[in-house]
Biopython code that builds the backbone (N, CA, C, O; Angstrom):
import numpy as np
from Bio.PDB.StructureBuilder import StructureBuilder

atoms = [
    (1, "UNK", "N", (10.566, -27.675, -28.659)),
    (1, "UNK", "CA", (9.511, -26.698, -28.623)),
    (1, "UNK", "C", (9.305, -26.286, -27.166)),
    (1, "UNK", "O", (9.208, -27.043, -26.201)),
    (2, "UNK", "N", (9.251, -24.802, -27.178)),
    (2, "UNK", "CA", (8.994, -24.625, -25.706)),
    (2, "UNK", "C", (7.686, -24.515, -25.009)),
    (2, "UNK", "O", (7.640, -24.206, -23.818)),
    (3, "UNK", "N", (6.350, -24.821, -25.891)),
    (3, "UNK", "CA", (5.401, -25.129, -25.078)),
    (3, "UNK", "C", (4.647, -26.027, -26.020)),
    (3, "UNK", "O", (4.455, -25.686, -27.187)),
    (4, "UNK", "N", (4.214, -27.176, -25.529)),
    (4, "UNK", "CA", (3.330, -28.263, -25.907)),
    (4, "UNK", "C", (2.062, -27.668, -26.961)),
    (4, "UNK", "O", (1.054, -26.973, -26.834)),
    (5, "UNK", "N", (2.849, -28.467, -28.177)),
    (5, "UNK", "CA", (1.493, -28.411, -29.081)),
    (5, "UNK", "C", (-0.655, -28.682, -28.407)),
    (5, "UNK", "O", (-1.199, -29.664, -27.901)),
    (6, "UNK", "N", (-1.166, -27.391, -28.743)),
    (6, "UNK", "CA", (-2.799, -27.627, -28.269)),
    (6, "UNK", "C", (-2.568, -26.684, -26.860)),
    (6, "UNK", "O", (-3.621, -26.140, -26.525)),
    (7, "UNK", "N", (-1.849, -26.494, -26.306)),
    (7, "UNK", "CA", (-1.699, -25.759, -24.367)),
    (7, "UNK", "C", (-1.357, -24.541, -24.815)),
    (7, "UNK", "O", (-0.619, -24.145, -25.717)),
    (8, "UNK", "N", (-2.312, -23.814, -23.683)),
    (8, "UNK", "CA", (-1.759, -22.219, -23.888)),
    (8, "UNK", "C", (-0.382, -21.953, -23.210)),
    (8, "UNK", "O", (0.137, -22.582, -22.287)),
    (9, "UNK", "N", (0.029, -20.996, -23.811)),
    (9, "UNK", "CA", (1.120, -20.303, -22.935)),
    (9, "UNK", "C", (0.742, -20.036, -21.758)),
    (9, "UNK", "O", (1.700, -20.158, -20.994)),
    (10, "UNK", "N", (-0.531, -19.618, -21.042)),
    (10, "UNK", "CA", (-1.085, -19.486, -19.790)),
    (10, "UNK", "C", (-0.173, -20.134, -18.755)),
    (10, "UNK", "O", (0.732, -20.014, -17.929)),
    (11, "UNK", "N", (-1.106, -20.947, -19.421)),
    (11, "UNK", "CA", (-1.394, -22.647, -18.746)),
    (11, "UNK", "C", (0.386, -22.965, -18.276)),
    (11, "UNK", "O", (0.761, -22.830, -17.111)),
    (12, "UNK", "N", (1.030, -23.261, -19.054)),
    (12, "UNK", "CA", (2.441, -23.283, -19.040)),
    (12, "UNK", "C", (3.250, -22.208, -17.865)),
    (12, "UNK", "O", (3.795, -22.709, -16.882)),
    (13, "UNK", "N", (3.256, -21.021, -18.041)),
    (13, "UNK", "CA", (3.508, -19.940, -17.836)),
    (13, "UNK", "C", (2.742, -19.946, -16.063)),
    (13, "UNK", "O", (3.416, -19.512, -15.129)),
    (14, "UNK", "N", (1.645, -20.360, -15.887)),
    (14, "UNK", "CA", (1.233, -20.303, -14.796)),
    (14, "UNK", "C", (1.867, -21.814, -13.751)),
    (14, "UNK", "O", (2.024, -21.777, -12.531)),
    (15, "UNK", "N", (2.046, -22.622, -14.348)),
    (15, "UNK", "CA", (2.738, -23.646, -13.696)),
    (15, "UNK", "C", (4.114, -23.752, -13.065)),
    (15, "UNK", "O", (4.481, -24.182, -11.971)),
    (16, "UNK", "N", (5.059, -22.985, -14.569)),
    (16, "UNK", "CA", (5.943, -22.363, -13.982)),
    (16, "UNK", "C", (6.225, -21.339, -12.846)),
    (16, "UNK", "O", (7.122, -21.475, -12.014)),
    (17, "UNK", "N", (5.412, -20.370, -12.906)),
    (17, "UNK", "CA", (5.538, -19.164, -11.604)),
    (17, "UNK", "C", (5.126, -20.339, -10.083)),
    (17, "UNK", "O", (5.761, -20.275, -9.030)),
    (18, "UNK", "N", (4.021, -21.274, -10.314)),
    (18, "UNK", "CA", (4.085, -22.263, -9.317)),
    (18, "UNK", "C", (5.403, -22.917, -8.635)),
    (18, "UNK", "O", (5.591, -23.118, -7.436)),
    (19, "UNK", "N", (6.161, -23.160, -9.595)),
    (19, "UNK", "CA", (7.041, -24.296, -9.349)),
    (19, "UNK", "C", (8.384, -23.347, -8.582)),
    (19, "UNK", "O", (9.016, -23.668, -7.575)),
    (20, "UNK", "N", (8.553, -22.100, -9.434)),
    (20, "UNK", "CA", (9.794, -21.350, -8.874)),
    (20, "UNK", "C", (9.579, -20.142, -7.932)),
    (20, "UNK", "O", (10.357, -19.193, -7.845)),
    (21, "UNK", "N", (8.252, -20.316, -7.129)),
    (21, "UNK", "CA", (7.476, -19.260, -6.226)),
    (21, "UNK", "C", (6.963, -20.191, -5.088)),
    (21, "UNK", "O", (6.334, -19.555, -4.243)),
    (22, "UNK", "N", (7.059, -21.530, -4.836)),
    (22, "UNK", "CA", (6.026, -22.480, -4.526)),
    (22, "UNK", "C", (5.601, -21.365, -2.947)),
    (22, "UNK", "O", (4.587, -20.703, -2.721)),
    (23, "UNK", "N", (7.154, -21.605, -1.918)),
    (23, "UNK", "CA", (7.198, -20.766, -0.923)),
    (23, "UNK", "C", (7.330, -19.618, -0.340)),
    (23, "UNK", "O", (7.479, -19.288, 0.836)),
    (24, "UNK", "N", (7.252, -19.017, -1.381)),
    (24, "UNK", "CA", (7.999, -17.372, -1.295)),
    (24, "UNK", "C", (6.800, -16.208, -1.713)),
    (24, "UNK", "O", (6.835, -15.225, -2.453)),
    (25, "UNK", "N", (5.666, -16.852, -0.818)),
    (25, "UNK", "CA", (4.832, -15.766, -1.144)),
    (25, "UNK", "C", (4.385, -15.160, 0.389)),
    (25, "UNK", "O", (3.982, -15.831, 1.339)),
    (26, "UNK", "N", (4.503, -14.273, 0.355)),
    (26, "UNK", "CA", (4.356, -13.431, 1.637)),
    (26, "UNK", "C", (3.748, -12.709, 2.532)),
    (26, "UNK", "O", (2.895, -12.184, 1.817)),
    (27, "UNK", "N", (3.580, -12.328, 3.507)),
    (27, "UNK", "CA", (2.369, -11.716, 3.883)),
    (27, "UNK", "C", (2.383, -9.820, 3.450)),
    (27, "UNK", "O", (3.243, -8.980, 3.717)),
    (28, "UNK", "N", (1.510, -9.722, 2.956)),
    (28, "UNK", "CA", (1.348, -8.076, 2.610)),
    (28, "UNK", "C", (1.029, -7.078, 3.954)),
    (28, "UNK", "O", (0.429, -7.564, 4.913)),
    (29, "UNK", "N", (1.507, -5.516, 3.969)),
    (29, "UNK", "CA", (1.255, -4.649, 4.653)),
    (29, "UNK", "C", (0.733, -4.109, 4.188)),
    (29, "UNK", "O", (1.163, -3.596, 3.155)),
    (30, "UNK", "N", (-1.342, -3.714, 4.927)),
    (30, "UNK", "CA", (-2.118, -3.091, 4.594)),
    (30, "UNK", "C", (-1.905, -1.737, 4.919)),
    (30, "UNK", "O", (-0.846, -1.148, 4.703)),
    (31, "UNK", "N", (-3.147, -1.122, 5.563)),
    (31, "UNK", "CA", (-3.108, 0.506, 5.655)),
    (31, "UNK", "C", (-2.910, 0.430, 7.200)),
    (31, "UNK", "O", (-3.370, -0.373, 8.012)),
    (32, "UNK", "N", (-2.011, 1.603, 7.379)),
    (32, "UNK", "CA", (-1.252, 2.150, 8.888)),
    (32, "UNK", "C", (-2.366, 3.342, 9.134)),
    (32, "UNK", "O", (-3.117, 3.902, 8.336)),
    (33, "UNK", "N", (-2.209, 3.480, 10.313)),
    (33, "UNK", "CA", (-3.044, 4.931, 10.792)),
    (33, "UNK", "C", (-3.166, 4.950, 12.140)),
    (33, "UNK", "O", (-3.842, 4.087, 12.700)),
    (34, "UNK", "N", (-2.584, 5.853, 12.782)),
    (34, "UNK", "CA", (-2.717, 6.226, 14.321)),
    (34, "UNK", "C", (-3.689, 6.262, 14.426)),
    (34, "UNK", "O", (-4.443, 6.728, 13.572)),
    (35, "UNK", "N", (-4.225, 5.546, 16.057)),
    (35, "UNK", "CA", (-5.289, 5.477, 17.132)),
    (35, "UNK", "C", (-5.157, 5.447, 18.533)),
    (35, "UNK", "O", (-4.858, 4.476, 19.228)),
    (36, "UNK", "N", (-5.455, 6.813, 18.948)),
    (36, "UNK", "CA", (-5.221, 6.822, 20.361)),
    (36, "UNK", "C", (-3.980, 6.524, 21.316)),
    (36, "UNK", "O", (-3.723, 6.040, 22.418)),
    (37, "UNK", "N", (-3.281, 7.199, 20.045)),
    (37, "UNK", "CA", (-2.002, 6.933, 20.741)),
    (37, "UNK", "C", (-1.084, 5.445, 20.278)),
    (37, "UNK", "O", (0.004, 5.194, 20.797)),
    (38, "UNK", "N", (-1.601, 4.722, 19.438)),
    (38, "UNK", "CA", (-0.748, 3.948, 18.945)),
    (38, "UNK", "C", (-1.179, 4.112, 17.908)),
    (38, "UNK", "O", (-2.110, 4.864, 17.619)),
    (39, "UNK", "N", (-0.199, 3.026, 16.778)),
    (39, "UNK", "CA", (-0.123, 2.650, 15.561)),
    (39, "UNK", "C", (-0.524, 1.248, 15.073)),
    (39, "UNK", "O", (-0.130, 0.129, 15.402)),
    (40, "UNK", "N", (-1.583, 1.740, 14.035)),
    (40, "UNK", "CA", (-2.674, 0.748, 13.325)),
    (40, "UNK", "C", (-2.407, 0.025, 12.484)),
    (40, "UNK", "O", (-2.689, 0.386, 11.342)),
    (41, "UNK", "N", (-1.523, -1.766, 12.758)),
    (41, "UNK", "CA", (-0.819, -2.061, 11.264)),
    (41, "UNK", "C", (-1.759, -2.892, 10.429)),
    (41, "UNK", "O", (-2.294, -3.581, 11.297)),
    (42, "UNK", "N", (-2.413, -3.332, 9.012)),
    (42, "UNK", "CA", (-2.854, -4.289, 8.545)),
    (42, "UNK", "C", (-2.165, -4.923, 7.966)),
    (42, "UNK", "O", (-1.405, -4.560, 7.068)),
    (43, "UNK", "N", (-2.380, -6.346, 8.540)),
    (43, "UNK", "CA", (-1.887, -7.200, 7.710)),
    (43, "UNK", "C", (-2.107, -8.613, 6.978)),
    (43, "UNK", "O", (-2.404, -9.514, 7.763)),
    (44, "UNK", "N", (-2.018, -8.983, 5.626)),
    (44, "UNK", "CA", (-2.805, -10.214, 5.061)),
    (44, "UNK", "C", (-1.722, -11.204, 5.027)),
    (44, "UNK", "O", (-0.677, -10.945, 4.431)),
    (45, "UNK", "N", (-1.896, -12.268, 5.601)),
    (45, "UNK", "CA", (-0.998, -13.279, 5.673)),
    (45, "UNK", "C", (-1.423, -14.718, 4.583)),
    (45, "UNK", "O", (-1.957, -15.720, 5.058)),
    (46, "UNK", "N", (-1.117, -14.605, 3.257)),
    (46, "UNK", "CA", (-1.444, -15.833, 2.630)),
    (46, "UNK", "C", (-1.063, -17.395, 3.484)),
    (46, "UNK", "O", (-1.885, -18.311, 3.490)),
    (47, "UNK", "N", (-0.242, -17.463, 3.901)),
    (47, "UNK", "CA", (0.183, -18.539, 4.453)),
    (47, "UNK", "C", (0.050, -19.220, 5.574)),
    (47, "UNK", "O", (-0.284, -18.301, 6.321)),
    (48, "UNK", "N", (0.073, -20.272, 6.305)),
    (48, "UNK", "CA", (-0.527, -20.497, 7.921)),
    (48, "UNK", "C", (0.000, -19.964, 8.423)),
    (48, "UNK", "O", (0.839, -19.247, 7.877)),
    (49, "UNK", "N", (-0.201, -19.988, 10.054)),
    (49, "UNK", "CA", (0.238, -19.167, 11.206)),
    (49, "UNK", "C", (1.203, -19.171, 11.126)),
    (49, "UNK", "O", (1.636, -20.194, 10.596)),
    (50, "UNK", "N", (2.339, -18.045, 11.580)),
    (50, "UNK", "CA", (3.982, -17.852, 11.801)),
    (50, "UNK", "C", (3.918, -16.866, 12.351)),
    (50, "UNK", "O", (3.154, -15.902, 12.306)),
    (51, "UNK", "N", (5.189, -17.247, 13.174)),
    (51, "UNK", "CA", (5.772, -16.086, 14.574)),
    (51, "UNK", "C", (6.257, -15.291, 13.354)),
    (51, "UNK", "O", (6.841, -15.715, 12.357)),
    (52, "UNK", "N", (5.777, -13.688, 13.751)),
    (52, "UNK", "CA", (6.406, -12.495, 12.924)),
    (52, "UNK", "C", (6.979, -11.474, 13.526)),
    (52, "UNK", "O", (6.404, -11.033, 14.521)),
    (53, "UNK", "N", (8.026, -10.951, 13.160)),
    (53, "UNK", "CA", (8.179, -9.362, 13.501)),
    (53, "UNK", "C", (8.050, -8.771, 12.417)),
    (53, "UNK", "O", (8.356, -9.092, 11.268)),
    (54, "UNK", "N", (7.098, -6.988, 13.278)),
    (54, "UNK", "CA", (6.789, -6.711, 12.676)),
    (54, "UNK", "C", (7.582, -5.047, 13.518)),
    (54, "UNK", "O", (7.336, -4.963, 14.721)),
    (55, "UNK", "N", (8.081, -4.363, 13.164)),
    (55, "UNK", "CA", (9.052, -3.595, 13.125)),
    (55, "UNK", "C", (8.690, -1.988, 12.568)),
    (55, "UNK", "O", (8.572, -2.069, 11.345)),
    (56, "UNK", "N", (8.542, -1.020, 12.880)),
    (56, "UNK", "CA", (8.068, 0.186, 12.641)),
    (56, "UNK", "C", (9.111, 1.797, 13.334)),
    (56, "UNK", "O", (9.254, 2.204, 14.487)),
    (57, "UNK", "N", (9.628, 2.308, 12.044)),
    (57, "UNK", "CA", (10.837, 3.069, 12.007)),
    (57, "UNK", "C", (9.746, 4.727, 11.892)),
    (57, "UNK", "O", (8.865, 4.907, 11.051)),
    (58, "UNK", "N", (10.039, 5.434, 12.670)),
    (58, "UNK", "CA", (8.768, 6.787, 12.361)),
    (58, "UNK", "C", (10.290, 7.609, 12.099)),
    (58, "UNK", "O", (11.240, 7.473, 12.870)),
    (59, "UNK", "N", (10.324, 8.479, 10.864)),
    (59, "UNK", "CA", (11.409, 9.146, 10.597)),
    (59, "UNK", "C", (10.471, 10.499, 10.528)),
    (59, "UNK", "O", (9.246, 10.493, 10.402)),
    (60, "UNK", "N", (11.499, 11.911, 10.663)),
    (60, "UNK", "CA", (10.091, 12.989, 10.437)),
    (60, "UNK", "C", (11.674, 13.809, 9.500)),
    (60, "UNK", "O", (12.842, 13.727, 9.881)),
    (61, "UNK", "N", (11.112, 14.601, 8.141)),
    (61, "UNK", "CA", (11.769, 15.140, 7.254)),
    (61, "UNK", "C", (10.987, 16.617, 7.611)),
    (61, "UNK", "O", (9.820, 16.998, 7.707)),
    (62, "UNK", "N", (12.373, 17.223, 7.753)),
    (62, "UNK", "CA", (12.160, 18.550, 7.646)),
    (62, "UNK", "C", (13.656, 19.431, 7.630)),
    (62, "UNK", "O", (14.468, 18.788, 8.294)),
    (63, "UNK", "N", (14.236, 20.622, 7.113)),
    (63, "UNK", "CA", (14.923, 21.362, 6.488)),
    (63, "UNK", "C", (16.049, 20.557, 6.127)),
    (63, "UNK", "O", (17.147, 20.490, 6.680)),
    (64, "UNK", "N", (15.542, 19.849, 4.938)),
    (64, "UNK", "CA", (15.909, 18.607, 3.990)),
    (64, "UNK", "C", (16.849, 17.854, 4.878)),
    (64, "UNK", "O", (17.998, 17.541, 4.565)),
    (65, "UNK", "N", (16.292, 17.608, 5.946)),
    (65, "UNK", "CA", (16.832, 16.506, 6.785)),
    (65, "UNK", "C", (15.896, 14.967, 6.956)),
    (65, "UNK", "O", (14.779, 14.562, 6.636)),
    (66, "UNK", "N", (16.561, 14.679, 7.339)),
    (66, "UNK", "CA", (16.105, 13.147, 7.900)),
    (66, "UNK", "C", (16.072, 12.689, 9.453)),
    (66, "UNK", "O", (17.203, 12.700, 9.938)),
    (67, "UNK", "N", (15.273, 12.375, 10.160)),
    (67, "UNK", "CA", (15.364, 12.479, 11.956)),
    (67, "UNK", "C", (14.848, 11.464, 12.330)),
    (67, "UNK", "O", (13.655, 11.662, 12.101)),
    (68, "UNK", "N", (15.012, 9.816, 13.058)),
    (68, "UNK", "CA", (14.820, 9.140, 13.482)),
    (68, "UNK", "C", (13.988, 9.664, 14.527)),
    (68, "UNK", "O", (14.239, 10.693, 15.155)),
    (69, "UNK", "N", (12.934, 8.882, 14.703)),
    (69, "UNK", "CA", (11.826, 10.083, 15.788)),
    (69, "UNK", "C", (11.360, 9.072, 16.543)),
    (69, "UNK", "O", (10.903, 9.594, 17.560)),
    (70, "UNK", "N", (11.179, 7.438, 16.609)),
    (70, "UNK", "CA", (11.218, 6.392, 17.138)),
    (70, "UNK", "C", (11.470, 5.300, 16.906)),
    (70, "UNK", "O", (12.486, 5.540, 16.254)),
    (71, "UNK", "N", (11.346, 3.526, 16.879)),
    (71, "UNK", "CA", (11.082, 2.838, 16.927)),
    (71, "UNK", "C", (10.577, 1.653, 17.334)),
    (71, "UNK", "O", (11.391, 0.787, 17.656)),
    (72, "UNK", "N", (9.480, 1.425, 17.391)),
    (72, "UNK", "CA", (8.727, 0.184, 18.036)),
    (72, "UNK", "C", (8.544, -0.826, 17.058)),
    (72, "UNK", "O", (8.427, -0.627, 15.849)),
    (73, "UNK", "N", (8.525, -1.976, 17.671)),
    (73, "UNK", "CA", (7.985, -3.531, 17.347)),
    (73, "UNK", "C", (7.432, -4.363, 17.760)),
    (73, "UNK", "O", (6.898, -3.944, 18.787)),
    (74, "UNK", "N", (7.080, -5.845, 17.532)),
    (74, "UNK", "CA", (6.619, -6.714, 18.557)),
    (74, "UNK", "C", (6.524, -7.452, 17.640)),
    (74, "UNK", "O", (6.188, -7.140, 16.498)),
    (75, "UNK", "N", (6.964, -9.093, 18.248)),
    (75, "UNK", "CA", (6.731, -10.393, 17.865)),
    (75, "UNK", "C", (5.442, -11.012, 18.074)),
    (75, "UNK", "O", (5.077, -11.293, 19.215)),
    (76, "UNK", "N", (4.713, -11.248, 17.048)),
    (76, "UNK", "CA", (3.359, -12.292, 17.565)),
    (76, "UNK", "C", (3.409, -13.438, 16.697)),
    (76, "UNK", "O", (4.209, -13.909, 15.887)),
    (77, "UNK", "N", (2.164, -13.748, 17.193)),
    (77, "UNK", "CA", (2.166, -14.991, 15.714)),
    (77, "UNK", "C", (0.394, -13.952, 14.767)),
    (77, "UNK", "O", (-0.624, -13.337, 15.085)),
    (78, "UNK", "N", (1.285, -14.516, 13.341)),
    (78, "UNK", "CA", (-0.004, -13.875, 12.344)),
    (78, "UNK", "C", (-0.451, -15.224, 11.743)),
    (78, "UNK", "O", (0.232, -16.101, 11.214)),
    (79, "UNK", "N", (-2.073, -15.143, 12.013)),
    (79, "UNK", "CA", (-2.760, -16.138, 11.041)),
    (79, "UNK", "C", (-3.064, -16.089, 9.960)),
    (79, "UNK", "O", (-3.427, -14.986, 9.551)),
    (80, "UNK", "N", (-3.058, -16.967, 9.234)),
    (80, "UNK", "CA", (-3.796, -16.737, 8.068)),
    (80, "UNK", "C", (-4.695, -16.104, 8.100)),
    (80, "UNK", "O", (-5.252, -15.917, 9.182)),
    (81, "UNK", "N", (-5.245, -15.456, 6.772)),
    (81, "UNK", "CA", (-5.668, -14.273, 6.706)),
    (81, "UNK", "C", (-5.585, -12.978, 6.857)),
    (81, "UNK", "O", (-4.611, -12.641, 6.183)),
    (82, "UNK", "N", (-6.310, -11.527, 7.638)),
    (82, "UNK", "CA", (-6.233, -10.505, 7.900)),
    (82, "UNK", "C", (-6.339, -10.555, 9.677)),
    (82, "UNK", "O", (-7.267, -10.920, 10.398)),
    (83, "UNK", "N", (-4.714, -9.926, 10.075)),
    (83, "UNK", "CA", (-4.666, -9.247, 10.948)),
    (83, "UNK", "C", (-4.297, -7.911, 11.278)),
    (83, "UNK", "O", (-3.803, -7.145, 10.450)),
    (84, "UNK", "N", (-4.580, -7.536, 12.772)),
    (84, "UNK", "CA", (-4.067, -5.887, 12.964)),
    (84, "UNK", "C", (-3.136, -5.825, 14.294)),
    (84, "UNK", "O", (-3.558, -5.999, 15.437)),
    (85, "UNK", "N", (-1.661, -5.518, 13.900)),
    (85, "UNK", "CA", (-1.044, -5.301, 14.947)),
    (85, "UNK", "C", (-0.744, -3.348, 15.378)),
    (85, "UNK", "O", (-0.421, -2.279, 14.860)),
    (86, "UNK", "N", (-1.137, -3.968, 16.658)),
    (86, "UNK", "CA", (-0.986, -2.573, 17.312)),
    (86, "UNK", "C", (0.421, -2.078, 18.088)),
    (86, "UNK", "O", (0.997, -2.800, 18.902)),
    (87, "UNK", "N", (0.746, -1.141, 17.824)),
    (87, "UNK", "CA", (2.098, -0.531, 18.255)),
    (87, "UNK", "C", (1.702, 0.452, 19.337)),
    (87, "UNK", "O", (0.543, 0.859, 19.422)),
    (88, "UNK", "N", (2.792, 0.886, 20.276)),
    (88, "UNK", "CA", (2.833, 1.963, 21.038)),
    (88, "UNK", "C", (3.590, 2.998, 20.017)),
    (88, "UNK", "O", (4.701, 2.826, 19.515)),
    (89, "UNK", "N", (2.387, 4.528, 19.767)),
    (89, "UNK", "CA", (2.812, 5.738, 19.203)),
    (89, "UNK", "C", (2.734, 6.456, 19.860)),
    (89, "UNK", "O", (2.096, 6.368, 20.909)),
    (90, "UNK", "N", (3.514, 7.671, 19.377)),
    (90, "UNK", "CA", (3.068, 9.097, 19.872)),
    (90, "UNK", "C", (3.041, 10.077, 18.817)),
    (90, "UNK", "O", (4.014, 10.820, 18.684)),
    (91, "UNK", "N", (2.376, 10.139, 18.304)),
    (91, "UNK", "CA", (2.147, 11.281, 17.171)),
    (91, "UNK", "C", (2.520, 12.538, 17.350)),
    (91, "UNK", "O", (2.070, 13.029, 18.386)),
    (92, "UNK", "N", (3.074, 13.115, 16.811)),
    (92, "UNK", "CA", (3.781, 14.966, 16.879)),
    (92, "UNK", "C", (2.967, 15.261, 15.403)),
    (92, "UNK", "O", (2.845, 14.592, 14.377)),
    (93, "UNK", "N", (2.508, 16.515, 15.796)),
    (93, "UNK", "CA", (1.500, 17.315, 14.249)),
    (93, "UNK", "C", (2.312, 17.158, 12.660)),
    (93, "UNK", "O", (2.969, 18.199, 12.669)),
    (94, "UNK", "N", (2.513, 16.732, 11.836)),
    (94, "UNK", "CA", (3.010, 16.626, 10.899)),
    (94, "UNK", "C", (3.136, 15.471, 9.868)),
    (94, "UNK", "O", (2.170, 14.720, 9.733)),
    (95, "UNK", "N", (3.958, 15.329, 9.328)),
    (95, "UNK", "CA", (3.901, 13.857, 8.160)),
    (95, "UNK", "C", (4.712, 13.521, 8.564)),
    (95, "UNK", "O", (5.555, 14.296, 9.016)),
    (96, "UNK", "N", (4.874, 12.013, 8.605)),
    (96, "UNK", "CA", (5.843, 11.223, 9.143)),
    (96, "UNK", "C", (6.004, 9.896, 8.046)),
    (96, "UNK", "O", (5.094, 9.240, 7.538)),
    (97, "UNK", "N", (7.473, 9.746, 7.871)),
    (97, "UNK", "CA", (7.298, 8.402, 7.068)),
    (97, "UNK", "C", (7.745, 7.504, 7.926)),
    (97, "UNK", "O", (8.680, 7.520, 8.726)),
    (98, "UNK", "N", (6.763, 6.539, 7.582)),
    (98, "UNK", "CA", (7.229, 5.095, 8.762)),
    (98, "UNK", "C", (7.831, 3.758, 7.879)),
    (98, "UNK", "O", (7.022, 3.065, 7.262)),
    (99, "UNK", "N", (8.585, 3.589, 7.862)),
    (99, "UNK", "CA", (9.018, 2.327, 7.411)),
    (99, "UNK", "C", (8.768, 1.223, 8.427)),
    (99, "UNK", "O", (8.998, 1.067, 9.626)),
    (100, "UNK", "N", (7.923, 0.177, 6.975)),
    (100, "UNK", "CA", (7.453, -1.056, 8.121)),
    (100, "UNK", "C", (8.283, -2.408, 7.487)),
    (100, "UNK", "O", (8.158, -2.889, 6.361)),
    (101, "UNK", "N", (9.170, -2.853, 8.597)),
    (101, "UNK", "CA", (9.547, -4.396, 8.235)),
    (101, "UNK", "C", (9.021, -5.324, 8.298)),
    (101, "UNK", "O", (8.016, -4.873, 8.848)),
    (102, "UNK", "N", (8.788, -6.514, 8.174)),
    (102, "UNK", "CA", (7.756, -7.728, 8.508)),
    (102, "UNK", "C", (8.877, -9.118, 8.373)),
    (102, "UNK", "O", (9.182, -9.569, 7.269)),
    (103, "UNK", "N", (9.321, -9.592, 9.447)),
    (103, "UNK", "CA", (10.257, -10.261, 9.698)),
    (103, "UNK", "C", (9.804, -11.925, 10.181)),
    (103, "UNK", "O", (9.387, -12.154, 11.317)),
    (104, "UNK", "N", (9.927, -12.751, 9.379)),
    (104, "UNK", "CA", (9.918, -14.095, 10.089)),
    (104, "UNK", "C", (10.897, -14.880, 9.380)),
    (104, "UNK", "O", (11.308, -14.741, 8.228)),
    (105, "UNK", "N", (11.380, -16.222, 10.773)),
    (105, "UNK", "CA", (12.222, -16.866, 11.423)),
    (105, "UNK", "C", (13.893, -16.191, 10.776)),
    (105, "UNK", "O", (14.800, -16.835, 10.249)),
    (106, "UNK", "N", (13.801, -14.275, 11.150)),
    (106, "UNK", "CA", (15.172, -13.722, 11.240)),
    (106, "UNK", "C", (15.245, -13.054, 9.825)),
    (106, "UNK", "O", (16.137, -12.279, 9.479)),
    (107, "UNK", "N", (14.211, -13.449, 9.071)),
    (107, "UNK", "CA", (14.503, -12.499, 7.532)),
    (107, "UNK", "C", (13.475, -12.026, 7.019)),
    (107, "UNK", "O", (12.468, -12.728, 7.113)),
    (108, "UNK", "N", (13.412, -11.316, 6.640)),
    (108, "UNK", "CA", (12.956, -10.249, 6.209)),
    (108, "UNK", "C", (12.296, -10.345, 4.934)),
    (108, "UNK", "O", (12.870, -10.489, 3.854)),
    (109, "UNK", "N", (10.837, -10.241, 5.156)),
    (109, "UNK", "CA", (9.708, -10.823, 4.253)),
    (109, "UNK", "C", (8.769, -9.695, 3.213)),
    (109, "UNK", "O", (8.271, -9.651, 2.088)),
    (110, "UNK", "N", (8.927, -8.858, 4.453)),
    (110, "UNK", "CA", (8.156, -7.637, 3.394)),
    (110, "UNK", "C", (8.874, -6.068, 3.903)),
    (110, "UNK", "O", (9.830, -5.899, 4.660)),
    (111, "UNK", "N", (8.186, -5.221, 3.318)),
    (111, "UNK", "CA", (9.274, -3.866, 3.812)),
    (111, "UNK", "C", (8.531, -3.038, 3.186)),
    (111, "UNK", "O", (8.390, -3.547, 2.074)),
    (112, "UNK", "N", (7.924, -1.997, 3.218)),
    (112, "UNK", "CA", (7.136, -1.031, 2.765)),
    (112, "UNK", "C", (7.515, 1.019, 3.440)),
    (112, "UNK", "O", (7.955, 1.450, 4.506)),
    (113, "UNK", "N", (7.237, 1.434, 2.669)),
    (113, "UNK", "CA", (7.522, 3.155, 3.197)),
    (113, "UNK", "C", (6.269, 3.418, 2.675)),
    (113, "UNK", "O", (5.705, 3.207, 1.601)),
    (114, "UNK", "N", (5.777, 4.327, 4.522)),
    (114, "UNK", "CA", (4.421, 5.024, 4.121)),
    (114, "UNK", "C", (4.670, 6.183, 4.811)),
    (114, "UNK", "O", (5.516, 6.340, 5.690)),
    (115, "UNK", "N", (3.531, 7.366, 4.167)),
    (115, "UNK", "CA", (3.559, 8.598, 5.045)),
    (115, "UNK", "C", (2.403, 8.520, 5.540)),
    (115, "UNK", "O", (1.415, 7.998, 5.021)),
    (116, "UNK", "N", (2.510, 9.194, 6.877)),
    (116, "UNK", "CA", (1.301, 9.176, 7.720)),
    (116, "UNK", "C", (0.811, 10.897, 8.028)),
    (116, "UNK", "O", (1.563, 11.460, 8.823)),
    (117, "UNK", "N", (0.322, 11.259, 7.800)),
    (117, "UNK", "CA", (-0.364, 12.976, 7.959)),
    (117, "UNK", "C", (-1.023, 12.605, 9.735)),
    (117, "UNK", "O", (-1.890, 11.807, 10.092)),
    (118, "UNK", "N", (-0.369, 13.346, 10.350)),
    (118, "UNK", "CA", (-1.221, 13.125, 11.894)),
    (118, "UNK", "C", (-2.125, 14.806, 11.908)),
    (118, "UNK", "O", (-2.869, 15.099, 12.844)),
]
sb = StructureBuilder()
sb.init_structure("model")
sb.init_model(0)
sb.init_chain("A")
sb.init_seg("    ")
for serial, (resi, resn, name, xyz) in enumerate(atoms, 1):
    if name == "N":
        sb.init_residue(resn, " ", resi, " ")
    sb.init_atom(name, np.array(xyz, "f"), 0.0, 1.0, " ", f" {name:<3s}", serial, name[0])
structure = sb.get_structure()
């Protein structure tokens, strides 16, 4: 039988995602938004402190092209909880999609595409 007579499937079902997830939960990328010339990253880190990179690609689309327009990064350490890393930007008038990496000890943890309206 695959789940114990009287136990929910929950119950079961939630133990499992425990057992084959124990370490592999990651820190999330909140909301981006230029300030004064740089770039505004949020970020929620379930897990204790770890050295991160955090990696930011500004591409700008226009006559169905694709144009690498910068890239900045920086290594810190993120604590548990909510932090905000700040980038050096330069905003040009338009939408920009930024792809954000989130990198610790060399691999690659989270990865998100956002557009930014400046």
């Amino acid at each position: 039988m695959l789940f114990p007579p009287g136990k929910k499937i929950t119950d079961s079902l939630l133990i499992f995602c425990f057992f084959f997830t124990g370490d592999c939960i990651s820190a999330t990328i909140g909301d981006m938004r230029y300030e004064e010339n740089q770039i505004s990253v949020a970020i929620e880190n379930p897990s204790p402190a770890s050295e991160t990179t955090l990696q930011v690609t500004i591409l700008r689309i226009f006559d169905l092209r694709q144009q690498e327009i910068a890239t900045a990064g920086n290594t810190t350490t993120i604590n548990k909880g909510k932090t905000t890393i700040i980038l050096p930007g330069h905003p040009e008038r338009g939408t920009d999609k930024h792809t954000v990496n989130l990198l610790q000890n060399g691999e690659q943890k989270t990865a998100v595409i956002r557009d930014i309206v400046v």
